[in-house]
N, C-alpha and C positions, 0 to 999 in steps of 0.2 A: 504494500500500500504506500502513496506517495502524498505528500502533504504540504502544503509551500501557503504561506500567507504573503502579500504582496497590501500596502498602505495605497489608499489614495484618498479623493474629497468628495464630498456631496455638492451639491450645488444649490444649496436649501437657501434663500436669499442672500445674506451677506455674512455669514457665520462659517459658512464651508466648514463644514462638521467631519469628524477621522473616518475612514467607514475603511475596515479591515475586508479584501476580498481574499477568501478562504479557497482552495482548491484541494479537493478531495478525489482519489484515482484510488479505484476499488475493483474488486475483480467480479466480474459479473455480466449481465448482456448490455451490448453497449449502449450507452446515453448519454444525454446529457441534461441536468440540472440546475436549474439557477431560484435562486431560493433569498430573502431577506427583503419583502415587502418591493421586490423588481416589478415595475410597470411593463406594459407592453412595450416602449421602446427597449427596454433594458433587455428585456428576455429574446427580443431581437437580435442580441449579440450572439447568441448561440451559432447564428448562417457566421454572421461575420467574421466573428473568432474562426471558426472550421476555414471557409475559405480563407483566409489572410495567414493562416498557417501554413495550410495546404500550397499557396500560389507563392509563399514566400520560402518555398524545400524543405517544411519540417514535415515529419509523419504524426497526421491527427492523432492521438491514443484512444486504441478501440478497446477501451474499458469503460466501465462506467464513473463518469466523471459529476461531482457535485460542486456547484461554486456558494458560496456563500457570502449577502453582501450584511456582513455587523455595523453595527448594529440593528437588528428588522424593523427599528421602532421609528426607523428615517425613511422619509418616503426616494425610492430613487427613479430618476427618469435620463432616458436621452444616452446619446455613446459614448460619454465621458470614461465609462469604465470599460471600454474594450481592450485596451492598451494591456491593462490591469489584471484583466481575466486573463489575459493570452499570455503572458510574464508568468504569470500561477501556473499556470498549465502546464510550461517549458518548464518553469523550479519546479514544479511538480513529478513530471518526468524526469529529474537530475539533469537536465540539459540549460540549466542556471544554478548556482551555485545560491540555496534558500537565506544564507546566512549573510548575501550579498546585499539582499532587498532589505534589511534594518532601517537602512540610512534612507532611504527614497521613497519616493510618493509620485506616484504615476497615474497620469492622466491623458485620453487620448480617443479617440474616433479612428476606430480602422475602415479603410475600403476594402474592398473583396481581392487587389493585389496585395495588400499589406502596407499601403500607404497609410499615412494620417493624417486625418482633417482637422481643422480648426474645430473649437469648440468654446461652447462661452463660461462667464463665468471663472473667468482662469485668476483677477487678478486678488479675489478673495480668497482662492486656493493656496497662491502663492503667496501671499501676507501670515496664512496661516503657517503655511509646512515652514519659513523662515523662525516664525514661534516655537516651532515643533523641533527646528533644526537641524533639517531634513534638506536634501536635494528635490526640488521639481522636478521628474522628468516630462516633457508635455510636448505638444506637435512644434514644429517651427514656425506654422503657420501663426502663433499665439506670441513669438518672441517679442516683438515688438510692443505687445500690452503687457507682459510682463516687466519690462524693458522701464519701467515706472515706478516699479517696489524695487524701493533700492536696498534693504534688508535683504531680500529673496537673494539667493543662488539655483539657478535654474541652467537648466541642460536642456537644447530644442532638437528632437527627433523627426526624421524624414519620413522614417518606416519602423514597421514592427522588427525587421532584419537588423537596421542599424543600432537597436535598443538590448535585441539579443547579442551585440557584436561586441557594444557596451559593457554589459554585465557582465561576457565572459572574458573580459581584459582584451579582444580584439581590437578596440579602434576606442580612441580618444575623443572627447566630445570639448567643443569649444560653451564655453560661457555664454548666456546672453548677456554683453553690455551695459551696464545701466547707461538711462541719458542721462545727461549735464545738463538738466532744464536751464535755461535761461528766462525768467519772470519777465517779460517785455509787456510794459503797463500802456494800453491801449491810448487814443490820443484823443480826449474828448473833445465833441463840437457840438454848440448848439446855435452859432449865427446864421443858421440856415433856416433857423423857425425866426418870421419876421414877426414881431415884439410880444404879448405871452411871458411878458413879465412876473410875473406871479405864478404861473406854471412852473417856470424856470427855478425860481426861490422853493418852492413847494418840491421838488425834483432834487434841490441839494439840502434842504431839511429832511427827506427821504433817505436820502444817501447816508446823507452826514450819522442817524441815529437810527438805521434799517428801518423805518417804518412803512407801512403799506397805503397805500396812494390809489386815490381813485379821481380818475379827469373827468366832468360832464360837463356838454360842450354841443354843441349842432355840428351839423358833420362837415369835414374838410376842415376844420378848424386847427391842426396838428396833432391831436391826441396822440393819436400810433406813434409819428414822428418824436413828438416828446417821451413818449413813455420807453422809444428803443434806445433815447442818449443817455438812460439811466445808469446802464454797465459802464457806460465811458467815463463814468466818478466813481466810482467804488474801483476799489485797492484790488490787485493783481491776488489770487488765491496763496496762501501758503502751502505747502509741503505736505502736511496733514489734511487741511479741507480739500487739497485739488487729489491725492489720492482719497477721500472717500467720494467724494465725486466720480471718479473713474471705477470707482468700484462697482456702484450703482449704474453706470452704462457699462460695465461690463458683463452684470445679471442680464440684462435689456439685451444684448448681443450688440452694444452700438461701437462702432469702431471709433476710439479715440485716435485723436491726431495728435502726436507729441507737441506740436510746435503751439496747441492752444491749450495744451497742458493744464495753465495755470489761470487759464482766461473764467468768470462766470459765468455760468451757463446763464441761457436769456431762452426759455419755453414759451412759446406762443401759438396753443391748443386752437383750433376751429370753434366756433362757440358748438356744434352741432355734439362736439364731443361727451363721451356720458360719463357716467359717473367712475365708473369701473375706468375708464381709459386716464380720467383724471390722476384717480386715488392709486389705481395699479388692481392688479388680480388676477380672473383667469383660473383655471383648474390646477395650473400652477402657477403660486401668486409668483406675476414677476412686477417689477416699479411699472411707476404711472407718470403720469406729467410733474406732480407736486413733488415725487421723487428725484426727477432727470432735474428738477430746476433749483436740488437741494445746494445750497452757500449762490443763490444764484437769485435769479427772478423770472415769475411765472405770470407772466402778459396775459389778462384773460381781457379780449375787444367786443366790444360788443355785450356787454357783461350780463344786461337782463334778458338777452336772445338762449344765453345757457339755461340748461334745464334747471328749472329750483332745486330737484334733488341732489345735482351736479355741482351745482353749486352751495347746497346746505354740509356736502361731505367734507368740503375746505376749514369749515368750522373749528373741529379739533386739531387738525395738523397746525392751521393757526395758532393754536393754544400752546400744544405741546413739543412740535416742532419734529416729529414719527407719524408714522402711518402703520397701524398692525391689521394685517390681513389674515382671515381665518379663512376656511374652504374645510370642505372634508377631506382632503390628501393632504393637510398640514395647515403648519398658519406661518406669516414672516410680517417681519418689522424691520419696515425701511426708512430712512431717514429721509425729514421732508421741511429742514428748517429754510424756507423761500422766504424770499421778499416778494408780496402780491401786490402787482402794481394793474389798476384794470379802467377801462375807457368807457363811454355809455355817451348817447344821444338820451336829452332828457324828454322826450318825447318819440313815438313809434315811426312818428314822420318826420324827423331827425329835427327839428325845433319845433320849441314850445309857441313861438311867436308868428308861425305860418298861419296859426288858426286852422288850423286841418281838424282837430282832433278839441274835443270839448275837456273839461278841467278832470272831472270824470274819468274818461278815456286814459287821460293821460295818469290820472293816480293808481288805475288800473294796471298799469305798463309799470310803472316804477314799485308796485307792491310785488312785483315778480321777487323782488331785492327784499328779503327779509330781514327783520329789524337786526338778529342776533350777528348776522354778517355783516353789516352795515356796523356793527359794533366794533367790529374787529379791522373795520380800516380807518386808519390812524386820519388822514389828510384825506379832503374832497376840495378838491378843487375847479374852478366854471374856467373854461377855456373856451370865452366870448370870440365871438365874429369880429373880425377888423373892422375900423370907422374907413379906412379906405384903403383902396388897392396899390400900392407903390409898382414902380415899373421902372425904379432907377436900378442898375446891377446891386449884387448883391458882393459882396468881397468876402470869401470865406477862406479863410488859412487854416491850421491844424495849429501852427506855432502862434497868432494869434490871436486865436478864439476866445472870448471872456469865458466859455469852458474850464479855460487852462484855471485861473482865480478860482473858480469855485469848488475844481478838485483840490487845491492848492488847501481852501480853508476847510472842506470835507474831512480828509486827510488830517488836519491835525485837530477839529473837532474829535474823531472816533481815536486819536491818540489821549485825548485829554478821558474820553470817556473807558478806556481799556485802561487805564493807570488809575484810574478813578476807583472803578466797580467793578473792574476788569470783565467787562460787559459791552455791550451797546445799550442806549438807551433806552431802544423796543425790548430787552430784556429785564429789564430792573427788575425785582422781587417788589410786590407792592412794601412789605413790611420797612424797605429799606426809602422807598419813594420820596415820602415826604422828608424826611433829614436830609437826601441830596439835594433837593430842590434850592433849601435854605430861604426857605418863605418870608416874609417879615408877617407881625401880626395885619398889617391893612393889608396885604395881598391874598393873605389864607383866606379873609374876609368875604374880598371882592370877586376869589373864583368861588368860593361857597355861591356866595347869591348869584353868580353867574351861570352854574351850575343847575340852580332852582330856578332862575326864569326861562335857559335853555331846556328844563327836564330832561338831563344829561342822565343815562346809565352811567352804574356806580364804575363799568368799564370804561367809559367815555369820555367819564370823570379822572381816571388814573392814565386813561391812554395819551388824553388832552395834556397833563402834566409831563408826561412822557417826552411831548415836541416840545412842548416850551422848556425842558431842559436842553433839548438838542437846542434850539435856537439861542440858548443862553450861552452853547458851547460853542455854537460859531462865531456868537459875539465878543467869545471870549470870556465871559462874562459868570464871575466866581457863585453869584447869586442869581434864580431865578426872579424877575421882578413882572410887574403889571403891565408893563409891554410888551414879556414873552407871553407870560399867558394871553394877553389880546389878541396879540398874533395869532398863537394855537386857537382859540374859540375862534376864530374868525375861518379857520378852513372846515367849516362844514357846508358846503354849499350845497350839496343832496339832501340836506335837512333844512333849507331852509327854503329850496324847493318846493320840496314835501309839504311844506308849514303851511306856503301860498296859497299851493293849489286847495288845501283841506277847508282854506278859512272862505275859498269863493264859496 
């Protein structure tokens, strides 16, 4: 009887869990076996393993063979593990030396020559086995997304041939590379939106303390345009956020490009999109929108055209900054901390002032937007029609764009505030809120009763104090006073909307 365990990884969201393949060669009529909660693709491996042995000049063993994927209590899918089975097999038969595989962890997709394919998922696996202190083995196809974890030690395979070739000291394998990211910080511009003053201000009050931002506006008025110069002020990714970012479209099968490595991601979903495609899911839960656009921002246009459900599921990930997904073949939690920045015509015939549409109609259309969400975005701001059409050129530079200034004070607001609370300001704990603020007694006052005439939620109330510390930190400015707070109440323009049409 012949016995060989061989290590590789689950592909269970972003955890990539140990999962031991067992190989068992027994004397009996021949079969073969695959056993420890294996899905239909899994059990697939059976053709591919045989063939890719077979076409690659080893002799299949015609005994009965059982593979076993430990632990059964992981669900497994997809041909991550064929590489895996077929290594077993070989140290199974002694034709790999069992006591070789300790160190390694092998992952892999074979074709019916014995090649191997890409596979996704890899760069959780590798994050892990470097934990584990293991070697990858994994297809070549994959080097280059590995080629990001700079912990990992990874070895990229051609074929099942040159893995056997491997293990039994025949041929030497080359390293994947780490890259040498270079952080290249994007070159912000907004003189190409002609004036939208206040959008702009509302845009780096966004930036400066990650709050989430909503434009309402008649159409053609810049909204989209504004709301996509938002990444061009926020800070280039670190080393940590831009690999878990990559990990997260690595689950997704999405190919990263090294060279935007460190860039934030900017997600901008169809409003037609649902709930499930948002949040993520699926039979097997993979990331969703709110996921791909985690240390990033998730543009939703058109805001009340989204389905209310679609839009009521944003709720908690707002809150929490995760997404936990359950299904019956498992559950996974993915990380989902965005900056939601979203656009809306205040009216279904894209202004309120065409007269199209009666007061009625129109609060009809804006109740699509539920209150509790509407809770949860920090800044509204109206992004009014021009008094008139300019047609002189327009001079727009990279090098001089008044952009350049407001990343300039962005930038050292979110320093003042990470030395501070070692936070951003959209994160503060309420319990710590008011002591950072540093209120005097007539300003606690004046947002109290500002608060009672606005009938602001108790969140709208903390969220409101939120910006007005950002805006105190752009100012520089060591105390929140009665100017920031004016500021902050003064960006509810969707409630004030709301207010109009309710009182016709």
């Amino acid at each position: 009887m012949g016995l060989a365990v061989v290590y590789t990884r689950a592909g269970t969201g972003l955890s990539a869990p140990l999962v031991k393949v067992e190989v068992h060669l027994a004397n009996g009529l021949p079969a073969f076996h695959l056993v420890g909660m294996a899905e239909t693709s899994v059990k697939e491996a059976r053709d591919r393993v045989r063939c890719a042995l077979i076409n690659s000049g080893f002799d299949f063993p015609v005994r009965r063979i059982t593979v076993n994927l430990a632990p059964a209590d992981i669900p497994k899918y997809g041909g991550r593990y064929d590489l895996a089975i077929a290594i077993g097999i070989l140290a199974a038969s002694n034709l790999v030396p069992a006591d070789h595989l300790r160190d390694y962890e092998i992952i892999g997709e074979l074709g019916l020559t014995g090649e191997l394919k890409e596979v996704q998922n890899v760069i959780p696996a590798a994050i892990a086995s470097s934990h584990a202190q293991r070697t990858l083995l994994l297809p070549e196809a994959n080097a280059d997304e590995v080629s990001l974890v700079s912990d990992a030690y990874c070895l990229p395979l051609m074929s099942l041939l040159q893995a056997y070739q491997f293990l039994v000291g025949q041929e030497q394998l080359t390293a994947v590379r780490k890259l040498n990211l270079q952080h290249i910080e994007a070159s912000p511009q907004w003189d190409d939106v002609i004036g939208q003053g206040q959008a702009k201000r509302a845009l780096m009050i966004a930036a400066a303390g990650a709050h989430n931002l909503l434009f309402v506006g008649p159409q053609g008025t810049g909204k989209s345009l504004l709301a996509s110069k938002l990444t061009g002020l926020l800070p280039p990714l670190n080393n940590v956020e831009a690999l878990e970012v990559a990990s997260v479209h690595s689950v997704k099968g999405i190919r990263i490009d090294p060279d935007k490595f460190a860039q934030r991601p900017f997600r901008a979903p169809h409003h037609t999109s649902s709930a499930v495609a948002l949040t993520g899911g699926g039979s097997h839960p993979t990331p969703g929108e709110i996921s791909l656009a985690h240390h990033g921002v998730l543009f939703l246009d058109e805001l009340p055209e989204f389905g209310r459900k679609a839009l009521d599921v944003l709720r908690e990930p707002l809150e929490t900054g995760d997404v936990n997904i359950s299904r019956a073949s498992g559950s996974a939690t993915f990380p989902a901390n965005f900056q939601l920045i979203a656009a809306m015509n205040p009216s279904p015939t894209g202004d309120i002032e065409d007269n199209r549409m009666s007061p009625d109609q129109v609060l009809r259309y804006l109740n699509r937007l539920s209150g509790p969400l509407l809770d949860r975005i920090d800044l509204q701001v109206e992004v009014p029609r021009l008094n008139d059409y300019p047609m002189h050129d327009i001079a727009v530079s990279p090098d001089t764009d008044s952009a350049m200034s407001a990343k300039k004070s962005v930038a050292s607001a979110r320093h003042t505030q990470l030395e501070r609370q070692a936070c951003l300001n959209s994160s503060i704990k309420i319990d710590v809120l008011i002591p950072l603020c540093l209120l005097s007694d007539e300003d606690k006052a004046f947002m109290q009763t500002a608060a009672r005439q606005l009938k602001l939620s108790m969140r709208v109330f903390h969220r409101t104090l939120k910006v007005a510390r950002t805006i105190a930190d752009l100012e520089q400015s060591v105390c929140v006073t009665r100017k920031h707070i004016a500021e902050a109440l003064g960006y509810r323009a969707l409630d004030k909307i709301i207010a109009q049409l309710s009182a016709n």
